[in-house]
C-alpha positions in Angstrom: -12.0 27.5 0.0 -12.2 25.2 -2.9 -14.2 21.7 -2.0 -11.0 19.8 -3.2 -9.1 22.2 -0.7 -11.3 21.5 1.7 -11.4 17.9 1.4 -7.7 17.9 1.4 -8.0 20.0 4.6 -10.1 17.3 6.4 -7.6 13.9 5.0 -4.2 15.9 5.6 -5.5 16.9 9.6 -6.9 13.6 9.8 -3.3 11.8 8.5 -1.6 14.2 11.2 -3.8 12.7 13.7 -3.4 9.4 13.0 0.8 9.5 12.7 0.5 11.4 16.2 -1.8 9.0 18.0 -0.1 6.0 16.6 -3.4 4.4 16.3 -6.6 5.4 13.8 -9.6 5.6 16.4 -10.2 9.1 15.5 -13.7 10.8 15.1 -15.1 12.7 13.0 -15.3 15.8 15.6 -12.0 15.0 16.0 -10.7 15.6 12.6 -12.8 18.3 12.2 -11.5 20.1 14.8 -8.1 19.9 13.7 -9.3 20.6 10.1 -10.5 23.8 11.6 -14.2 22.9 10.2 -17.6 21.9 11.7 -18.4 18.3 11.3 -21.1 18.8 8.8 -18.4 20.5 6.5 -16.7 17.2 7.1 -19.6 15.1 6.1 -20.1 17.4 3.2 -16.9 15.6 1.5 -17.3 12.4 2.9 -20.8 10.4 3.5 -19.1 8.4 7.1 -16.0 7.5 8.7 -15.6 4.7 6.4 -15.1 6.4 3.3 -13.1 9.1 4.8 -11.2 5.9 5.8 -10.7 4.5 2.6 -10.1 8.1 0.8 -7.5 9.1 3.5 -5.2 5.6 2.4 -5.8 6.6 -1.0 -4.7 10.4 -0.1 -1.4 9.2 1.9 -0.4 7.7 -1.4 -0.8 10.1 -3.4 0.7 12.6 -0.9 3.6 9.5 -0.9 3.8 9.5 -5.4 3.4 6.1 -5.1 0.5 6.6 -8.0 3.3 7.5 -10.3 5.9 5.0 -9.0 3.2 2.4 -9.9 2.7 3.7 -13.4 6.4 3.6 -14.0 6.3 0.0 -12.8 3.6 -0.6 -14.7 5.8 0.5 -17.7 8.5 -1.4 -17.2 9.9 -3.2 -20.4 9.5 -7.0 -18.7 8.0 -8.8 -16.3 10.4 -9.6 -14.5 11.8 -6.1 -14.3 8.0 -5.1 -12.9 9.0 -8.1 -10.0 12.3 -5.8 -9.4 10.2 -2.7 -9.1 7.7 -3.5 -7.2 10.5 -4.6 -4.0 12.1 -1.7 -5.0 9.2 0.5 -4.3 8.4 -1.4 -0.7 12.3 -1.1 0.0 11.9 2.8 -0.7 8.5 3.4 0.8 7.4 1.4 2.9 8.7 3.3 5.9 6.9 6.2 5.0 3.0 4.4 4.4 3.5 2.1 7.6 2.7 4.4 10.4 -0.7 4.9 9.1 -1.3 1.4 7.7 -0.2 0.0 11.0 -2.6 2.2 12.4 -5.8 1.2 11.0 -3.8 -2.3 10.9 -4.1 -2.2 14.8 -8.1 -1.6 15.1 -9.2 -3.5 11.7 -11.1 -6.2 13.3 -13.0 -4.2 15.6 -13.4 -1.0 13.4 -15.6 -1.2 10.3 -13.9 1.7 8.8 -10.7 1.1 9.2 -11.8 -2.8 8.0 -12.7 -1.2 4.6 -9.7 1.0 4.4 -7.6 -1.7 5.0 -9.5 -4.2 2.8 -9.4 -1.7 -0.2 -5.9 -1.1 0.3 -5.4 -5.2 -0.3 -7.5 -5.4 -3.3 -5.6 -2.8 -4.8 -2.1 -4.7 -4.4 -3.7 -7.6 -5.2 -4.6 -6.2 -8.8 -1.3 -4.5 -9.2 0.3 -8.3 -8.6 -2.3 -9.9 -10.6 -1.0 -7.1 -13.4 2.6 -8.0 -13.0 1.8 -12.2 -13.3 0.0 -11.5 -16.8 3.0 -10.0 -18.1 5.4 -12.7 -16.5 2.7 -15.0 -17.9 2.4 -13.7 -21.5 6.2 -13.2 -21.9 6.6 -16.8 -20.9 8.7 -16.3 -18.2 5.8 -17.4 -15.5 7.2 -20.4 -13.7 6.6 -23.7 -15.7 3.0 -25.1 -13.6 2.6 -22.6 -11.3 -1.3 -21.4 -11.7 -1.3 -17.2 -12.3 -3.8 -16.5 -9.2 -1.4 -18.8 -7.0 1.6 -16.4 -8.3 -0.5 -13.5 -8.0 -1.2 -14.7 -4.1 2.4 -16.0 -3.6 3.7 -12.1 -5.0 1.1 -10.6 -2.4 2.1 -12.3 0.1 6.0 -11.8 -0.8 5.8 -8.1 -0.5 3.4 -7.7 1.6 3.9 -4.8 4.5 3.6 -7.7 7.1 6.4 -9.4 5.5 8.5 -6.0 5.1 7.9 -5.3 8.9 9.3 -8.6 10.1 12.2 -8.2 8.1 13.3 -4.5 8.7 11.8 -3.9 11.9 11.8 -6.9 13.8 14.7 -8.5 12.3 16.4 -5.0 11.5 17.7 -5.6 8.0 18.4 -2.8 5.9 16.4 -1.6 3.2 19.2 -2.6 0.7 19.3 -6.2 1.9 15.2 -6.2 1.7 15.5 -5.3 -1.3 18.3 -7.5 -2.4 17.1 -10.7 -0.9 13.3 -10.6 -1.5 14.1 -9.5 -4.9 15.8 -13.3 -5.3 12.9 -14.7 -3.5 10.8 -13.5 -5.8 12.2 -14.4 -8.8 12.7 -17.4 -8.2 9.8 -18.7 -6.9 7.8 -16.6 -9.9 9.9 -17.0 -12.8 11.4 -19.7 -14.8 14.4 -17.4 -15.1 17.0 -16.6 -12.7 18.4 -13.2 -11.5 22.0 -12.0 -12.5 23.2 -10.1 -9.3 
């Protein structure tokens, strides 16, 4: 076996783990055992729990395509159209990246692992909002005295998978009204433009 096949091997059993438990306090025996390897095999790919951590959110989007759904964002002709994307994307995939980010989620503050798999997940969406403020902001179309790292907070906190999980789950709205409504949220408190629909 290849030593990306087996490192796919040890995040896809530990991913399977986690969605069955509900929860991410898994060991490394653990997921080696349902990898099928030893635990030094394990530790051959990854140097401690952490950075399996943090490379198994990385691997559950990519498994997801949300690498690619980014880049098309990212390639979006406006700023504003990168706003409507980016709910889009939540409103499409959120369903299927919350069981394990509500996992590690759930053990975060006692779990340094799962504390820096969850902390590098954040920096990440804070970078891809911080990207789609600079456009909104070069195009002119950032709202008239609104600071870009304030918009690039207020767009994090927007979509963020809290805010998704209170809307769809807790309040049970579907994901076309998610999308519809946070969409008009978001463009309006971002841009100096309005929506059409």
């Amino acid at each position: 076996m290849s030593s990306s096949g087996a490192r796919d091997r040890v995040l896809d059993a530990a991913l399977r783990l986690i969605r069955r438990r509900g929860d991410a306090r898994v060991t490394m025996a653990h997921i080696a055992k349902a990898a099928g390897l030893s635990r030094q095999a394990v530790y051959l790919h990854f140097a401690d729990r952490a950075a399996l951590m943090v490379a198994l959110a990385r691997h559950n989007h990519e498994r997801l395509g949300l690498p690619a759904d980014i880049q098309r964002l990212k390639n979006a002709p406006t700023g504003t159209a990168m706003l409507e994307m980016a709910v889009s994307l939540n409103a499409r995939r959120n369903a299927e990246v919350w069981a394990v980010a509500r996992a590690v989620d759930a053990i975060r503050r006692t779990d340094a692992a799962a504390a820096r798999a969850w902390q590098d997940r954040l920096e990440s969406r804070l970078a891809l909002c911080r990207v789609i403020v600079s456009r909104l902001e070069a195009e002119g179309s950032l709202r008239p005295g609104l600071n870009s790292s304030i918009a690039a907070d207020l767009l994090w906190t927007m979509t963020s998978l809290r805010m998704w999980e209170d809307l769809v789950l807790d309040r049970e709205w579907s994901a076309a009204q998610y999308q519809r409504y946070v969409t008009r949220v978001v463009i309006g408190a971002l841009t100096s433009g309005s929506q059409s629909s």
